[in-house]
N, C-alpha and C positions, 0 to 999 in steps of 0.2 A: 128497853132501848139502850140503857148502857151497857149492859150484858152482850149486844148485839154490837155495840162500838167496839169492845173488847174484842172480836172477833175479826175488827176488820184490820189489812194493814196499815192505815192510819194509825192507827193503835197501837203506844209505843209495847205495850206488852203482848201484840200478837208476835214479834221477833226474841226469841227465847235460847239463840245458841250464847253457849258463852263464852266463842271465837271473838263474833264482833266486836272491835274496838280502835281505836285510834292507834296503836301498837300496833296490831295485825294488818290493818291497810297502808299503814305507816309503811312497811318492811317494803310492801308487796307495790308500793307507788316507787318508793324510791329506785326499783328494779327496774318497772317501766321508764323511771326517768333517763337510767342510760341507756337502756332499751333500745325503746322508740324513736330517740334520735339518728341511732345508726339506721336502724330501716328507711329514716327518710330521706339519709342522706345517701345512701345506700340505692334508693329507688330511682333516687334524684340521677345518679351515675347512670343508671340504667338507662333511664330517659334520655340524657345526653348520649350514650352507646350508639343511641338511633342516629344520631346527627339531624335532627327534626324541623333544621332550620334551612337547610339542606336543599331539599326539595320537598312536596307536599304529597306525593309517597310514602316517605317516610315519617310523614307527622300525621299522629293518626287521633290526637289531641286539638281540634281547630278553633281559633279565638282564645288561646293561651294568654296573649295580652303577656304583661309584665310577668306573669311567673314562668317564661321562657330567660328571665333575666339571668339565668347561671351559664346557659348552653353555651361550651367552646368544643374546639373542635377533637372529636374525640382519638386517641394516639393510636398506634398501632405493635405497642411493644410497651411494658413485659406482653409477653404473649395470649399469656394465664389472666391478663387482668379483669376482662369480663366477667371469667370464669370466677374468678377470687371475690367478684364484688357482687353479683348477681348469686352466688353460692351461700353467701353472709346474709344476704337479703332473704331471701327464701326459709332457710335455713333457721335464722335467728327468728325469724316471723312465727314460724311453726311452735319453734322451742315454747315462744313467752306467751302459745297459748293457754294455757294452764293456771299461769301468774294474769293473764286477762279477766279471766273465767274467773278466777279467786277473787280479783279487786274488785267486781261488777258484784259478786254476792257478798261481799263486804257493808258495801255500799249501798244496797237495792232496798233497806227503811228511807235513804233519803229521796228515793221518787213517790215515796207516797204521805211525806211529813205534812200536814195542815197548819195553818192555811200556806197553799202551793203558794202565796208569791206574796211576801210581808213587807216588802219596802221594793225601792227601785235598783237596789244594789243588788238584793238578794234575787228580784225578778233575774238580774244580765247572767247573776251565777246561774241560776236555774236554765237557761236559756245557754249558757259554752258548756254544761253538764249534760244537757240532751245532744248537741252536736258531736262533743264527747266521746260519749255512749256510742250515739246512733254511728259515729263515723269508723269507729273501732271496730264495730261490729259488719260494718259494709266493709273496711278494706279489708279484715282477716277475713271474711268468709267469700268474698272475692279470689283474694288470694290463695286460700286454699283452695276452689275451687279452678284455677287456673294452673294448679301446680297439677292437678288431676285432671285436666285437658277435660273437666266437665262445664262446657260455656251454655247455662242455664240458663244466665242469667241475659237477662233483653238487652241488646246493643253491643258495642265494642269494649271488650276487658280495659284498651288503651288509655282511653277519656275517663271511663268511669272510673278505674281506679286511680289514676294522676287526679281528679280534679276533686277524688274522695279523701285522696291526702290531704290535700291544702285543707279544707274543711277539717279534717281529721286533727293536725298538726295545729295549726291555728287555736284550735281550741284547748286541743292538749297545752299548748304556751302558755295560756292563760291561764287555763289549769291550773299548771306547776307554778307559776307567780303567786298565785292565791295559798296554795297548798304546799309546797316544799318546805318554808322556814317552818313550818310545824310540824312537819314528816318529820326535819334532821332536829328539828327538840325532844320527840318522844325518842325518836331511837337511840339518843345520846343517852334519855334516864332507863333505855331497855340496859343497855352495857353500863350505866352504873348502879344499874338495880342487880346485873349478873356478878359484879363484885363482891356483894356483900354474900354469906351464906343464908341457905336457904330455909327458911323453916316458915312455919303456918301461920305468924303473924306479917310476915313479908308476904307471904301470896295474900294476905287479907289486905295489904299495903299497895299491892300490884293492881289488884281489884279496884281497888278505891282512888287509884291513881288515873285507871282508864276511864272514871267517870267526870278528873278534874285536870286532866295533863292541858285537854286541849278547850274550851267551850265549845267551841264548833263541833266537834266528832261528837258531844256529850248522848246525840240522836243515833246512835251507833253501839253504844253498850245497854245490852237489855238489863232494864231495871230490874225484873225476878228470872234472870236467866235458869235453864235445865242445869241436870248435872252434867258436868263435863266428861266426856267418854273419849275424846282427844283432847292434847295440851296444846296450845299453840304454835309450841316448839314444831312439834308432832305434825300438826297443820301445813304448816311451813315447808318441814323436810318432805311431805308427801306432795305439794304442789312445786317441790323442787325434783324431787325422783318423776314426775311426771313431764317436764321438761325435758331433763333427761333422758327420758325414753324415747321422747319423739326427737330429741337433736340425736339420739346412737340409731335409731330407724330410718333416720333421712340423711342426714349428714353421708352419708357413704356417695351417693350417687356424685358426689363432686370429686372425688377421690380417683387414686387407680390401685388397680390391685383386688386382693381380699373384700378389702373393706366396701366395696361396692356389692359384698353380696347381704351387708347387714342392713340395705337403706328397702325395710320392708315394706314401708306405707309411702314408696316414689312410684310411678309410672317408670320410671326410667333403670329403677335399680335392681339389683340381682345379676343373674349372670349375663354374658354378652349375648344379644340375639344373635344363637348361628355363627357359625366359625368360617375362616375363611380372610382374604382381605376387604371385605364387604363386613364384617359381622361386626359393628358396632349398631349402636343408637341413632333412631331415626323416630321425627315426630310425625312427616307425612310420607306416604309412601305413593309410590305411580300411580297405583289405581285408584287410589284418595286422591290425588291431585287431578286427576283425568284427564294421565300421560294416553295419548294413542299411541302403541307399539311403531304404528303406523310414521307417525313422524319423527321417529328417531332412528330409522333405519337408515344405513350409511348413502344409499341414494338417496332419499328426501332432505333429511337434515342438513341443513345450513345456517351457520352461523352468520348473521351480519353485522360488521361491524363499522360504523357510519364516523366523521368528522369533519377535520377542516378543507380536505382535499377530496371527499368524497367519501363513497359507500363499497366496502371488499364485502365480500362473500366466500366464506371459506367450509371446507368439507371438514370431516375429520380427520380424514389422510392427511388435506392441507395442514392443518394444525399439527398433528404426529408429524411431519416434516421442519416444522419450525425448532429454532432450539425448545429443549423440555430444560424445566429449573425443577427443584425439589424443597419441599418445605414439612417441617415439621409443626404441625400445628392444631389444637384439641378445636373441638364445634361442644361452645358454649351456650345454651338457651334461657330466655326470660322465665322458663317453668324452673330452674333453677339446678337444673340438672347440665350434667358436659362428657364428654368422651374424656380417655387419657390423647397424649399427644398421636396423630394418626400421618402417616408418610405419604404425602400427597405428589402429584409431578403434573407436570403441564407448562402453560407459558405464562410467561410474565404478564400481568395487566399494562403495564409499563409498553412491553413491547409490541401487546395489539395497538395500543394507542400513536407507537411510532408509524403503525399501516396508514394510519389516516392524517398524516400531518402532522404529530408533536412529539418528531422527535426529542425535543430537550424533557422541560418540565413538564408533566402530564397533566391533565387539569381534571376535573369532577368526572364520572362515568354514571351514564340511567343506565341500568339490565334489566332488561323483561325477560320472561322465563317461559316456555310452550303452557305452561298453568295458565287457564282462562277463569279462572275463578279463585277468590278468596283471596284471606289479606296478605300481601306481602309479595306478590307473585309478582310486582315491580319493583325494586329497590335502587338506590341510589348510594354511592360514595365518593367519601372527597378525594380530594388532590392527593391528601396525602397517604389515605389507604393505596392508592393507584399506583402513587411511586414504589411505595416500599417492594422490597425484592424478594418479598416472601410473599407479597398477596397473586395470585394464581388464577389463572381459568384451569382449571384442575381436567386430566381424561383418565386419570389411574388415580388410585389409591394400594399404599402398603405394599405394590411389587402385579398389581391386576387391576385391570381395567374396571372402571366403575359401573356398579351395579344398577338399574331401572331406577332404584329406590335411594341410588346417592346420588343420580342424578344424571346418569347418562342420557348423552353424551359427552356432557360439560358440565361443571361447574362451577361459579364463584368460590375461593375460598381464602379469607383476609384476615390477620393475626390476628389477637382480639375485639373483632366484631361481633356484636348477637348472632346467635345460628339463623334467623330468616334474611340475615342482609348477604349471607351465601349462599346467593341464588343457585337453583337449582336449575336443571331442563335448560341451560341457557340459550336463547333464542336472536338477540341479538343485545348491543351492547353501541351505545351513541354520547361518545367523548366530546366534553366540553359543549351539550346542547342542553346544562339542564339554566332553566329560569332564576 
């Protein structure tokens, strides 16, 4: 029977590498520490991009309760900001999966220490260590799967992973409370241990220190560890070149240029789809969305746009007859990926809104889109997207009329907003009716 204990992981000597220790998860937490915070605050911009508070279209998160308490209204310039903050999000996510992956196998003798719950203090650790875990592991494989436009998973990416943060973050806080003042004591005696020169009774010293630096980690250095066949150092630098790999394979897609052709594990990256004034990035195309040819042809299609004085109805011709403005402006999305700047032309949002009564200040706009299914295919914007002189009902793009799959015959396009609040197929547009 003991022979048989020895074998299980309960059993401080079934964990045999002689990575584990209070120094190596040390290094690899304190990385997550500033990590983690930009992704959520990073996510959090996101969240707010939507404008959620808005209309209930656009909040795809319901019974938010107090953690809607940050939401203001989102700007409309720099242009890039979406792109800039949704790019860092995604981007930075990917990178620290490696240094994730590291800290969990650091870690993983303390889910199976006995007895699981030795007082009431240690029960609550045991208990923000499994939300932890579990919530880490829900939003990175969430999130990766949504950078890959694989929705596996059951219900709405939006709720699930917004409400897998709070859970996520919440714990990680407490976490870091518990754990930080010991992370930055060991790593202080890592750099005064790399002062002194090296020889065989300082690594017997080094050894001996990983079993007395911290008492808490003390379940993390294997008492008759293997030989070592990597150094920690060694350890470190390979779960850092691993990041690296994946921030020089992704990172491109938010870029313009070259560099868009090194982002090899994006949906989005590599060279442009197709040449032409058309031939950028697109997530859904016509016959994904299930455009009929049918209703966008210059007899059928009509635009309506409704307000305080009533409801116009306008052709395309009508609209090519209004003034055209032009704008230069990139389509940034929540997969984390964005075009370079693209030369868009059309009318003013500003100026449909004068057809229906306001001329002055323009107020909020609802857009539905001929899309009869899936999410997004209504959206809403404020007051102050509508004013600005760059936000557009778009009929060209680059110098040519726009393509089935950018949206013909119309569509929304507003300086940094997410790519799905620039409605596509636009079908009408009803100023100052939203709730």
């Amino acid at each position: 029977m003991r022979d048989l204990a020895s074998r299980l992981p309960s059993s401080p000597g079934f964990w045999r590498s002689p990575l584990r220790g209070p120094r190596f998860t040390s290094v690899l937490g304190l990385v997550l520490l500033v990590g983690v915070p930009v992704l959520f605050v990073t996510g959090l911009l996101s969240y707010a991009a939507y404008n959620p508070g808005l209309s209930p279209v656009n909040d795809k998160t319901p019974d938010k309760g107090i953690l809607g308490f940050y939401l203001f209204s989102w700007p409309t310039g720099p242009t890039w900001l979406y792109r800039l903050t949704q790019g860092v999000h995604v981007t930075l996510g990917l990178a620290l999966i490696p240094v994730l992956l590291a800290k969990l196998w650091s870690v993983v003798p303390r889910l199976f220490t006995l007895p699981p719950l030795r007082s009431l203090a240690h029960a609550l650790e045991r208990i923000s260590l499994l939300l932890l875990v579990g919530g880490a592991l829900f939003e990175f494989v969430t999130g990766v799967l949504n950078v890959q436009l694989d929705y596996v998973f059951p219900g709405s990416f939006y709720p699930l992973h917004f409400y897998g943060a709070w859970v996520f973050f919440a714990a990680f806080l407490a976490h870091a409370a518990l754990k930080t003042p010991a992370a930055v004591r060991t790593v202080r005696s890592m750099r005064d241990a790399r002062r002194r020169p090296p020889d065989a009774a300082d690594q017997a010293a080094d050894r001996a220190a990983d079993r007395t630096a911290d008492q808490a980690a003390d379940d993390l250095v294997a008492p008759a560890p293997d030989a070592p066949t990597v150094s920690r150092r060694g350890a470190l630098w390979a779960v850092g070149g691993g990041s690296l790999l994946l921030l020089a394979t992704s990172a491109g897609r938010s870029f313009d240029g070259p560099l868009r052709s090194t982002a090899l594990l994006a949906p989005h990256g590599g060279a442009e789809p197709g040449g032409g004034p058309n031939g950028f990035q697109i997530n859904k195309t016509a016959a994904y969305a299930g455009i009929d040819p049918a209703e966008t042809g210059e007899e059928a299609w009509r635009l309506v746009v409704a307000g305080r004085t009533g409801t116009v109805r306008l052709a395309r011709a009508d609209l090519l007859r209004m003034r055209q403005h032009g704008a230069a402006l990139p389509i940034a999305c929540v997969e984390g990926w964005s075009t370079s700047d693209q030369a868009w032309r059309g009318v003013r949002l500003r100026d449909l809104a004068a057809l229906v009564g306001f001329d002055g200040d323009p107020p909020d706009v609802f857009v539905e889109s001929l899309q009869r299914a899936g999410s997004f295919r209504h959206g809403a914007l404020r007051a102050n997207q509508v004013a600005d002189p760059r936000s557009l009902l778009a009929l060209s793009v680059n110098g040519g009329t726009l393509s089935p799959d950018h949206g013909y015959p119309a569509r929304i396009i507003v300086p940094a907003a997410p790519g799905v609040l620039n409605t596509k197929w636009v079908a009408r547009m009803t100023f100052g009716g939203l709730a």
